[in-house]
C-alpha positions in Angstrom: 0.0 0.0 0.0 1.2 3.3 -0.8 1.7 6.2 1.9 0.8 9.7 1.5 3.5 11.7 3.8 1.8 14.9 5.4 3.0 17.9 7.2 1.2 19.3 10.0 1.7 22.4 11.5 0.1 23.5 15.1 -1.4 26.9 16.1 -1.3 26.5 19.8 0.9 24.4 21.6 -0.5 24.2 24.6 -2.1 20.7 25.9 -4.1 19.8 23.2 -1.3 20.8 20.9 1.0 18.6 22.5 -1.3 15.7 22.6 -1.5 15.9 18.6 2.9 15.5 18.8 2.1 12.9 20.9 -0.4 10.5 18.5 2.1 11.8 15.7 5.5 10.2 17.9 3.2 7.0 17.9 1.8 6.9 14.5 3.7 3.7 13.8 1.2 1.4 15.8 -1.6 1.9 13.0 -1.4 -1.2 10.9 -1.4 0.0 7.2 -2.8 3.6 7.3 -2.7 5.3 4.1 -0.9 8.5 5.8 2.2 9.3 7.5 1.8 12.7 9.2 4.5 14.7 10.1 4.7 17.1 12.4 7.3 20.5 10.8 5.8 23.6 12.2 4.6 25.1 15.6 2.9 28.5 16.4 2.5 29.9 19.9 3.1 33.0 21.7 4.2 31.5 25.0 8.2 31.0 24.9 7.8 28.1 27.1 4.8 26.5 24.9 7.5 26.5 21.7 10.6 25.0 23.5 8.6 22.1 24.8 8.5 21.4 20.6 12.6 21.4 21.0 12.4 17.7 22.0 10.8 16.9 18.2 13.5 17.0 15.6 11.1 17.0 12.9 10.5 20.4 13.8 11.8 23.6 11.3 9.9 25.8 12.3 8.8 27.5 15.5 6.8 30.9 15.3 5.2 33.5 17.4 3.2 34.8 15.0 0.5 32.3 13.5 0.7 33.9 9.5 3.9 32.3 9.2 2.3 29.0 9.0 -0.1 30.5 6.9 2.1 31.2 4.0 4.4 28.3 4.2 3.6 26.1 1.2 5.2 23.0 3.0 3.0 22.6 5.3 -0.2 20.4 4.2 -2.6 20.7 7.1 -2.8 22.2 10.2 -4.0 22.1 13.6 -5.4 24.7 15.7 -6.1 25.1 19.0 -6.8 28.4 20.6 -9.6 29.9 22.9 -12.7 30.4 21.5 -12.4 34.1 21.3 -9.6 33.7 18.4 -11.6 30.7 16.4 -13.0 33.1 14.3 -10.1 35.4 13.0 -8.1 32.3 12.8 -10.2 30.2 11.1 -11.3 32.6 8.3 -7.5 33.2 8.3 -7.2 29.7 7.6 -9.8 29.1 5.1 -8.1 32.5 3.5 -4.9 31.1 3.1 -6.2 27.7 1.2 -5.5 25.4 4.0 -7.3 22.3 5.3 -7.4 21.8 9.1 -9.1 20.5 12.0 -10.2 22.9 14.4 -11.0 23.2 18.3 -14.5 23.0 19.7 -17.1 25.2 19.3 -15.7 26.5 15.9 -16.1 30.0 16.8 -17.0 31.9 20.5 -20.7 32.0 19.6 -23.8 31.0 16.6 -22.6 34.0 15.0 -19.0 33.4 14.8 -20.1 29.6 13.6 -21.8 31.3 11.2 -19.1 33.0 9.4 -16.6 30.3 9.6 -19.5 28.2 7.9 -19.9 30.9 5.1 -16.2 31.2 4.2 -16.1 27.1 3.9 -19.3 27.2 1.7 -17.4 29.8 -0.4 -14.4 27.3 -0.5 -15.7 23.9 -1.2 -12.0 22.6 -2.1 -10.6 22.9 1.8 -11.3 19.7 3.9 -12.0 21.3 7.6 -13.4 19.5 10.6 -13.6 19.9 14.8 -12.2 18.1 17.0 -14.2 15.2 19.1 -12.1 12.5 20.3 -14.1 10.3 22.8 -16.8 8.6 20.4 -13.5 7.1 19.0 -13.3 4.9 21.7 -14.2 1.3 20.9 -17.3 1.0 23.2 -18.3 4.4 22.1 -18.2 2.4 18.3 -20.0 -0.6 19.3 -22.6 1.6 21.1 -23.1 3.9 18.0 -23.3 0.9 15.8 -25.6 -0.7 17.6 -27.9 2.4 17.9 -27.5 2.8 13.8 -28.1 -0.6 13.5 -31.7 -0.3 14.1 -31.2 -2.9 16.9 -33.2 -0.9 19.4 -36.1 -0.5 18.1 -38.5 2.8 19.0 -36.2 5.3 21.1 -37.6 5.7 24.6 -34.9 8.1 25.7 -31.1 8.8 25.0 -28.9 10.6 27.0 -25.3 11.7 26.2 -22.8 13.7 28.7 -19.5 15.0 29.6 -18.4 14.8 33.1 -15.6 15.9 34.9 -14.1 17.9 37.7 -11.7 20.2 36.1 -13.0 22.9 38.3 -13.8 20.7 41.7 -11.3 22.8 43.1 -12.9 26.4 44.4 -9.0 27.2 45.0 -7.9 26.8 41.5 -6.3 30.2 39.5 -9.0 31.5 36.7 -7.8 30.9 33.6 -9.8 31.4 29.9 -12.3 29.0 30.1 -13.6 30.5 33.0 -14.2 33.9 31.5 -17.1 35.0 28.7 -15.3 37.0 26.9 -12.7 34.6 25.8 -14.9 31.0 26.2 -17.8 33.1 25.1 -21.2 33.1 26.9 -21.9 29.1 26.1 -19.3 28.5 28.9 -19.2 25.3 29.4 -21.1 23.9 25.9 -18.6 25.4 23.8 -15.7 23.8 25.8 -17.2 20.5 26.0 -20.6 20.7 24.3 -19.1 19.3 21.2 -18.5 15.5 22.5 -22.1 15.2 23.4 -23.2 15.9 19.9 -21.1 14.9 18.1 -22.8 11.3 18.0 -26.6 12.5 18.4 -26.1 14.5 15.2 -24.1 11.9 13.4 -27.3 9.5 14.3 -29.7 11.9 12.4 -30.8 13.7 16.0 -31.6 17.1 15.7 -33.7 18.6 18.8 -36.7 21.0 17.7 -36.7 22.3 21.0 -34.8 22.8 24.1 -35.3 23.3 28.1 -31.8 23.9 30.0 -30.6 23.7 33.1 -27.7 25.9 33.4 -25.2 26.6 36.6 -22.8 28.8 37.6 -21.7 27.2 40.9 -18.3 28.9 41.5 -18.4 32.5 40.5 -15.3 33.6 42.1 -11.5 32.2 41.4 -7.9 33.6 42.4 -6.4 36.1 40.0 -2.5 36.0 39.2 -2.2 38.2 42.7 -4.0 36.2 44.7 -7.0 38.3 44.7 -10.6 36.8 43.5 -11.9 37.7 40.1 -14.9 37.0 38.6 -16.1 33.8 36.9 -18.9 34.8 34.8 -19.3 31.5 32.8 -21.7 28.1 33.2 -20.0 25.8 34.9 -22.5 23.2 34.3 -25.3 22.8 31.8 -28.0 20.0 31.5 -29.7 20.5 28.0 -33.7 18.2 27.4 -34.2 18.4 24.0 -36.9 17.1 21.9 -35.4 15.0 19.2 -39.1 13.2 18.6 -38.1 11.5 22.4 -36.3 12.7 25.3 -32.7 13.7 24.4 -30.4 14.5 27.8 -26.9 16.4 27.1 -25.0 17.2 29.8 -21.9 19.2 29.8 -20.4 19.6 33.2 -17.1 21.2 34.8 -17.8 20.5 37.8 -19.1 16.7 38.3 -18.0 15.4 41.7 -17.4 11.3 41.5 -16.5 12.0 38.1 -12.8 12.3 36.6 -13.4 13.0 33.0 -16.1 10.4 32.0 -18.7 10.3 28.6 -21.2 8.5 28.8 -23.3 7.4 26.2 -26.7 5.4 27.2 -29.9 4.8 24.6 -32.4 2.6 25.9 -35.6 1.6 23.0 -38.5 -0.6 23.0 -36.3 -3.5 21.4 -32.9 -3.3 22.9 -30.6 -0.3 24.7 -27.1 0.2 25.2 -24.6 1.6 27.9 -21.4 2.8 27.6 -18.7 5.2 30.0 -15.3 5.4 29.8 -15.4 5.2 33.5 -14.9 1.0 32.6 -13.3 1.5 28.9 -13.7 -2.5 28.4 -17.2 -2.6 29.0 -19.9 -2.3 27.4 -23.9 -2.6 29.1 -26.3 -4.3 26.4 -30.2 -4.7 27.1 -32.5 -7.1 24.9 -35.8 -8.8 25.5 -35.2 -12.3 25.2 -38.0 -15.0 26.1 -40.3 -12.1 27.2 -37.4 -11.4 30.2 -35.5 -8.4 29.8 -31.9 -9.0 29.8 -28.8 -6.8 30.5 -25.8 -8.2 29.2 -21.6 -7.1 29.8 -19.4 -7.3 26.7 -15.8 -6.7 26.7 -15.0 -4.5 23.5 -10.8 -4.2 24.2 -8.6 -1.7 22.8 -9.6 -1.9 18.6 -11.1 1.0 17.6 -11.7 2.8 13.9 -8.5 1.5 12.9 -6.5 -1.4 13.5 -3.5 -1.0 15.8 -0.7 -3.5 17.0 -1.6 -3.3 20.4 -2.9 -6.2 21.8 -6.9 -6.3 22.2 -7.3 -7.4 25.6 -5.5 -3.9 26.8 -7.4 -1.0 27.8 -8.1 1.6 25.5 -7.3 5.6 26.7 -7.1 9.5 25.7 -3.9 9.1 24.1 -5.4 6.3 21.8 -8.8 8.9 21.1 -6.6 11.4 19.7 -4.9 9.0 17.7 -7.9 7.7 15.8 -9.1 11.2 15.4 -6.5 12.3 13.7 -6.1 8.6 11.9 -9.7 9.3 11.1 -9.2 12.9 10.2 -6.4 12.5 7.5 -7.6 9.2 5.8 -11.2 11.2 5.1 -9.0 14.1 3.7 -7.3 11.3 1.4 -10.6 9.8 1.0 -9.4 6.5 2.6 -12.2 6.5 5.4 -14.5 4.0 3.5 -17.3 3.2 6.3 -15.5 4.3 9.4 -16.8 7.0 12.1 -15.3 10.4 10.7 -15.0 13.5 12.4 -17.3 16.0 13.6 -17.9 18.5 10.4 -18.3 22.0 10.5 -22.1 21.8 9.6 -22.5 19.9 13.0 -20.4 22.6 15.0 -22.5 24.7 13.3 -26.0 22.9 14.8 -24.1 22.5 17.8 -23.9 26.2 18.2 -27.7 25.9 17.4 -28.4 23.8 20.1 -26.1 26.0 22.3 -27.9 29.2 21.4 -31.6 27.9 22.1 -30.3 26.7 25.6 -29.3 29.9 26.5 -32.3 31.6 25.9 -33.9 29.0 27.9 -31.5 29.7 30.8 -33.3 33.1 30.5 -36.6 32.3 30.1 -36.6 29.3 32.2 -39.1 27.5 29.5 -38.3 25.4 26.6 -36.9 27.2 23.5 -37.0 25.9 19.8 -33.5 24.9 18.2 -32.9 27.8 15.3 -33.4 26.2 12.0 -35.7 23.4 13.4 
């Protein structure tokens, strides 16, 4: 089989940045993908945030300033992760300059930001552009999706999809971006995590008409770089009922005590249901009516996931290995090697996400259910 080599260059090089050098470093366990990615060019204006890119000899070049990725022709795609307040100059940037990449979650600050960046990629049907959404690559998250596809559960009775962790537990943690509107935008919490909880309903063909939210802003106080507290003016938590013609649950939460960082994906029908977390990454809960008894059922799913790695599949499956099928994902639809597989979360789903997003806030207002724009 022939491989495609691919440069990447990053805008951002924070965590999510590094995580991207990491499933490049380990690109060697994918059995027979059609790319080889490498990683030539890094953007960020933090000194420190470029020199940890010093360790990577495939490395060339390592800028402050994010245009001069832009206009290098040698690099093929690129990555880019920044707050949400930069999405959209960057993006359109982006899209400007002729490049394909795959962007952070929620593809702009707000609906109307989403709504450019849509525009421009309309305008520019040539560029391949997706966001990023990691955990439905895990291998339960796959069964449970195919299963759900499948048919297999007959009439929905209710689904519920969500995004747990305790990132901001802590009421002694420093404020940082994500905890201020006018960089994460006034979505708060949905745009940094809304994302992986619709990322599948949407895929399935689940687009709510309407929307009641529950939305939280539990710690509104945090320690500034002097110590002193400073204002924390975004939703911490959001729990999202949506008619979808039956009860859809997303829940995006920061703060999510017994939780570490868990999704959890659970769809229960007339004919069958299915459970997954990666709270147990091997496991996944199955529920069928057999002999008129209803039946739940464990299966062990391993660590095979999109595509076929050398790691044995009785091992557990974990973040690290996400971001590697995303991106193995990512660049074999850009070759247009994907076939059947799970792809990536496009930009017209960002875009309903922001939908989604936008009628929950006006229900956080109104405290009634609000239709989904578009619906």
């Amino acid at each position: 089989m022939t491989t495609e080599r691919v440069r990447v260059g990053i805008i951002g090089g924070g965590l999510m940045g590094r995580e991207l050098a990491g499933a490049i470093g380990r690109w060697a366990v994918l059995e027979q993908h059609p790319i080889w990615p490498e990683l030539v060019a890094v953007c960020d204006t933090n000194p420190e945030a470029l020199a940890w890119f010093d360790r990577i000899e495939s490395v060339r070049l390592r800028a402050a300033d994010y245009t001069e990725l832009l206009a290098d022709d040698e690099i093929d795609v690129l990555y880019i992760a920044v707050p949400h307040h930069l999405h959209e100059r960057l993006y359109l940037d982006a899209i400007a300059a002729g490049k394909d990449f795959l962007a952070e979650k929620p593809f702009g600050i707000d609906l109307d930001a989403a709504t450019r960046i849509v525009a421009a990629l309309e305008a520019s049907p040539e560029l391949f552009v997706r966001c990023s959404s990691e955990f439905p690559f895990f291998p339960g998250a796959q069964l449970a999706f195919e299963a759900i596809r499948s048919g297999a559960l007959g009439e929905l009775v209710e689904v519920e999809n969500a995004f747990l962790h305790s990132s901001d537990l802590d009421r002694s943690k420093p404020i940082n971006w994500k905890r201020q509107a006018r960089y994460c935008g006034a979505i708060g919490v949905m745009g940094d995590l809304g994302m992986h909880v619709t990322h599948v309903p949407l895929r399935l063909g689940w687009r709510p008409r309407s929307v009641f939210a529950e939305l939280q802003d539990i710690v509104k106080e945090r320690p500034g770089p002097d110590g002193e507290l400073v204002r924390c003016d975004t939703i911490d938590n959001a729990s999202l009922y949506c008619d979808a013609g039956f009860p859809l649950t997303l829940r995006t939460y920061r703060i999510a005590p017994g939780n570490m960082n868990t999704w959890r994906l659970s769809a229960i029908g007339m004919d069958g249901g299915v459970v997954f977390s990666t709270a147990e990454p091997k496991t996944v809960r199955r529920f069928a009516i057999r002999d008129g008894r209803q039946v739940w059922e464990q299966l062990e799913v391993g660590s095979q996931s999109s595509f076929p790695t050398i790691t044995g599949g009785i091992f557990e499956f974990g973040f690290a290995d996400a971001i590697l099928q995303m991106w193995a994902s990512f660049l074999a639809e850009r070759a247009g090697a994907l076939g059947d597989r799970f792809g990536c979360a496009t930009p017209h789903e960002a875009f309903e996400s922001h939908r989604i997003f936008a009628a929950a806030l006006r229900s956080g207002e109104t405290a009634s259910a609000e239709p989904v724009p578009g619906a």
